[in-house]
N, C-alpha and C positions, 0 to 999 in steps of 0.2 A: 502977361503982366499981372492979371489978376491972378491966375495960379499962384504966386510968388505972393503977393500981399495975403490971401486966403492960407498961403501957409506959413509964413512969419505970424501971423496971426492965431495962429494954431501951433505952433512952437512956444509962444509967450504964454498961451495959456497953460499949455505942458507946465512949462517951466514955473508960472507962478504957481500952480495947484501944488507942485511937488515939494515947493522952496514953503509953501503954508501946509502942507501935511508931516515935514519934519521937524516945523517947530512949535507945533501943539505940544502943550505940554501933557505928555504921557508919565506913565509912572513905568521906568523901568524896568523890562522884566526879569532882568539880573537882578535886581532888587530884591532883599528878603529880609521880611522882619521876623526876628527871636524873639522870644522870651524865655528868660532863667536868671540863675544866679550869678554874680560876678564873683570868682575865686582867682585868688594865687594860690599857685602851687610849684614844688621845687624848693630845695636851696640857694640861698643866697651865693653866688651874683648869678644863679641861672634859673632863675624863679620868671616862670611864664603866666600870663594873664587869660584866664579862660573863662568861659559863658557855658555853664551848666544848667543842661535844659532840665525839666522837671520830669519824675517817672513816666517813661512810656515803654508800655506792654510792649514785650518783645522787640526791646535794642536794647542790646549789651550797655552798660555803662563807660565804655570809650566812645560808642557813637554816640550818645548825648551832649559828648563835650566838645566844646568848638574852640578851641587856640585862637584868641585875638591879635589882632597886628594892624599895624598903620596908626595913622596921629592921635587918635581917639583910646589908643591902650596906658597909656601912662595915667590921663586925667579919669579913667573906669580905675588903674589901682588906685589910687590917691582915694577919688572922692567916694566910688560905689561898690568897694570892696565887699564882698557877705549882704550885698542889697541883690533885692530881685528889680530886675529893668526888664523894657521893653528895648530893643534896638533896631532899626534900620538900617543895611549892609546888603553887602556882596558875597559871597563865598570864593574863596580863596586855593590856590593851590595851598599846605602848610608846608612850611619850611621844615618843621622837626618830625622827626618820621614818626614819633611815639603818637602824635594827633594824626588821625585820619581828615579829621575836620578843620578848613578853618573859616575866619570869617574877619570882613574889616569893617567895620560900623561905619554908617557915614555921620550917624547922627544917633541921641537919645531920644529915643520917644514920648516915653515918660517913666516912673518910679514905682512899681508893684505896689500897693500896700502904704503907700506916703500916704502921712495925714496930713491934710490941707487947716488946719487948725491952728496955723501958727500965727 
């Protein structure tokens, strides 16, 4: 009878330790923050939204470029088109085969170069 109690009781704690170590909030390790430029590019109506990273030594100029996708692509063309941002994302498989790269934001970080002056 005690065996049984002694391990219900050591079940619960299993369980609670495990139920509080996956809801710590961790930072994703899929999670990647960019920084670059936000570009369109293409013609109209097949003009894609891309995150152009700044020169780095030795990658070609397609691997810099990252193909945006998901709900965060429309309100970067509109608002931060030719601006440099900070972004938070995931990396993506890309749909269009011309990007190697792609990436979904989940969020804006902040604004390169914004002056706070206003």
């Amino acid at each position: 009878m005690a065996r049984i109690k002694i391990y219900n009781v050591l079940v619960a704690c299993i369980f609670f330790f495990t139920v509080e170590g996956c809801a710590m909030d961790r930072q994703n390790p899929e999670t990647k923050i960019l920084t670059g430029t936000i570009r369109v590019v293409g013609n109209e109506p097949f003009t894609k939204v891309v995150l152009a990273l700044g020169p780095i030594p030795d990658v070609t100029p397609i691997d810099r470029e990252y193909l945006i996708i998901g709900p965060l692509r429309d309100a970067l063309r509109r608002n931060y088109q030719g601006k440099k941002l900070r972004v938070e994302g995931a990396n993506c498989t890309s749909p269009d085969p011309v990007y190697k790269n792609c990436f979904n934001p989940a969020r804006i970080i902040d604004e390169i170069g914004r002056s706070s002056d206003n």
